[in-house]
VODO-156333 format. One line per 8 residues: number of its first residue (from 1); for each residue x, y, z of C-alpha. Coordinates in nm, 2 decimals, decimal comma, padded with zeros to 4 digits. Example, Ala and Ser with C-alpha at 12.3 -4.5 7.8 and 13.67 -1.06 7.14 Angstrom:
1	01,23 -00,45 00,78; 01,37 -00,11 00,71
//
This chain:
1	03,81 -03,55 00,99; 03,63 -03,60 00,68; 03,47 -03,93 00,55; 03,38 -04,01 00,19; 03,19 -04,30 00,06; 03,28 -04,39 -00,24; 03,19 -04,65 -00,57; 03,45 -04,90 -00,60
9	03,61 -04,96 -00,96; 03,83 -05,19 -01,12; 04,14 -05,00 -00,97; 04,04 -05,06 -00,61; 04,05 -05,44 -00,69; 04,38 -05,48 -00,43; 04,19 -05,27 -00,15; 03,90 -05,49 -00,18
17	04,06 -05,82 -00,13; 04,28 -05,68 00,12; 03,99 -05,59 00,33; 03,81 -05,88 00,29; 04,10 -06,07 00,38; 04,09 -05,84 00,66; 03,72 -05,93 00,75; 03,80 -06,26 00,73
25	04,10 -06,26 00,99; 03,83 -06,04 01,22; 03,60 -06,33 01,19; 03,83 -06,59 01,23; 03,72 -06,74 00,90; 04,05 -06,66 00,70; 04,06 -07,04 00,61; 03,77 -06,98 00,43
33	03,89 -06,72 00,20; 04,01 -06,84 -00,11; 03,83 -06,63 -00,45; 04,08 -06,61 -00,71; 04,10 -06,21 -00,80; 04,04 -06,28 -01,17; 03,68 -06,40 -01,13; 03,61 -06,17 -00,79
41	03,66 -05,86 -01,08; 03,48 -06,04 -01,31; 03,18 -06,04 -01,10; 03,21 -05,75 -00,93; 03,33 -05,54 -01,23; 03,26 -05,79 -01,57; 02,96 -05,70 -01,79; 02,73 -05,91 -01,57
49	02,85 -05,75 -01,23; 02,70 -05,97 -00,95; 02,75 -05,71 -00,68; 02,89 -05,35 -00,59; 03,12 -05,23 -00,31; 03,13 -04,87 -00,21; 03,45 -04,77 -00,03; 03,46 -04,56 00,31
57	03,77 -04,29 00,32; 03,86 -04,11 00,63; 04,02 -03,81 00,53; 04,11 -03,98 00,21; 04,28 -04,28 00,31; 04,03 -04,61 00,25; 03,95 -04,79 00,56; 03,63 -05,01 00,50
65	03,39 -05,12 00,27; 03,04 -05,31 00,20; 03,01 -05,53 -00,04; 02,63 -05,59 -00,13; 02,40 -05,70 -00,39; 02,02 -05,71 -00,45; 01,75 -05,96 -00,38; 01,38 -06,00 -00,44
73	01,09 -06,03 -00,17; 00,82 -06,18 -00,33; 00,58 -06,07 -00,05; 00,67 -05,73 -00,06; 00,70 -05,74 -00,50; 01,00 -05,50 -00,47; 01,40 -05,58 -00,45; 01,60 -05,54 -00,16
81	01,99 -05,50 -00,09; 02,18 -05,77 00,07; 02,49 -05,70 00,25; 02,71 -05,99 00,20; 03,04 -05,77 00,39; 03,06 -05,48 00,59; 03,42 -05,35 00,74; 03,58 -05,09 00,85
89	03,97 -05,10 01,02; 03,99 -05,12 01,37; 04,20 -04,82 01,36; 03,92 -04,61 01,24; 03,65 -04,78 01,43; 03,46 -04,52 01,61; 03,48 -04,25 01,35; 03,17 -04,30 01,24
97	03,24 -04,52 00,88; 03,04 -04,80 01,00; 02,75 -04,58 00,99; 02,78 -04,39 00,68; 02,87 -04,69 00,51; 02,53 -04,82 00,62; 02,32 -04,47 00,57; 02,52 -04,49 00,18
105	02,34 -04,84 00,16; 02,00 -04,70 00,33; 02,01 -04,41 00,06; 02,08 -04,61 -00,23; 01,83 -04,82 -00,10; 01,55 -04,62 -00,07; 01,65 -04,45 -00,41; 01,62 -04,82 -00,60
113	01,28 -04,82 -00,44; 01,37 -05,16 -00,21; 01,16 -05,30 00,06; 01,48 -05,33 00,28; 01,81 -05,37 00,33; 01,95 -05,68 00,54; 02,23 -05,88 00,63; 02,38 -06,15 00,89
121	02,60 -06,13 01,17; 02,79 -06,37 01,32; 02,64 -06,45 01,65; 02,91 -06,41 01,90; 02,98 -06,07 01,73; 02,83 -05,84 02,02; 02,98 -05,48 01,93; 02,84 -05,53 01,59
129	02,49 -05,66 01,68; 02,51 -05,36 01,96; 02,60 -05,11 01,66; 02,31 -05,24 01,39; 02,07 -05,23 01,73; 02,12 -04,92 01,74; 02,09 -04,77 01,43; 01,74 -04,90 01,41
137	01,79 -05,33 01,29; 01,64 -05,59 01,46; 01,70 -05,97 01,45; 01,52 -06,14 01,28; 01,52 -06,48 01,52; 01,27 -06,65 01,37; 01,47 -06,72 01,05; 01,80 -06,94 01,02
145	02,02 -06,92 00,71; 02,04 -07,22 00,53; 02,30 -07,34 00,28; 02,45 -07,54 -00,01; 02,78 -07,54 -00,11; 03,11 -07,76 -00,21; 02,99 -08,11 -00,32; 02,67 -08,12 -00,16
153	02,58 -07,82 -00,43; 02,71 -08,07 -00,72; 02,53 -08,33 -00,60; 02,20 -08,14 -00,57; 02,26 -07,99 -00,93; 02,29 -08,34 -01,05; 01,92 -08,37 -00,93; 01,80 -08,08 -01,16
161	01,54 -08,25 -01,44
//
């Protein structure tokens, strides 16, 4: 068995939205999907890309990807990566994608000279948090995300001086 990670491109546009619509369905948040692919390859691929995916092959065949993007800590003064999605087909689960899909993000991590990489997980999601525990993560309890979106985002942009 071989793996490959890969860089995404404009031609894997279908794969990506197929697995994050396969993601989604794995979360149970496929109601929540609904990018249009224009503006997804826009900002993934446009000249102002607002992330990157790299795609995991198993003996050539695509079976997951991360999608992930980079963020700033101002206590450390250096970026960091964000992993927004990380997934790999429960067909090939246990081939060992999942973690060279991470070690890829580790590496390019440590090659961008960023303070860390990071990323949530869905609470009830135990074989994931058991998997990231093991490769070294740790929770970070102490923090909760927070977030704006939908109207409440318009309305708090309307506040803006």
């Amino acid at each position: 068995m071989t793996l490959t990670i890969r860089a995404a491109t404009p031609a894997d546009l279908s794969l990506i939205t197929e697995l994050i619509r396969a993601l989604a369905d794995y979360e149970k948040l496929a109601h929540e999907v609904r990018f249009d692919e224009a503006v997804l390859c826009e900002k993934l691929f446009g000249p102002r890309p607002y992330a990157e995916v790299i795609i995991g092959e198993v003996d050539g065949a695509p079976q997951g990807f991360a999608l992930f993007f980079h963020n700033f800590s101002t206590f450390e003064g250096r970026p960091g990566i964000y992993l927004e999605d990380l997934f790999v087909r429960p067909e090939a689960r246990g081939a060992g994608l999942g973690t060279a899909l991470l070690a890829e993000l580790a590496r390019l991590a440590v090659e961008r000279d960023c303070a860390r990489l990071e990323w949530s997980v869905l609470d009830w999601n135990e074989p994931a948090i058991g998997f990231y525990k093991a490769l070294g993560a740790r929770m970070m309890d102490e923090w909760t995300v927070m977030r704006v979106d939908g109207a409440a985002l318009g309305r708090l942009a309307g506040e803006a001086l």
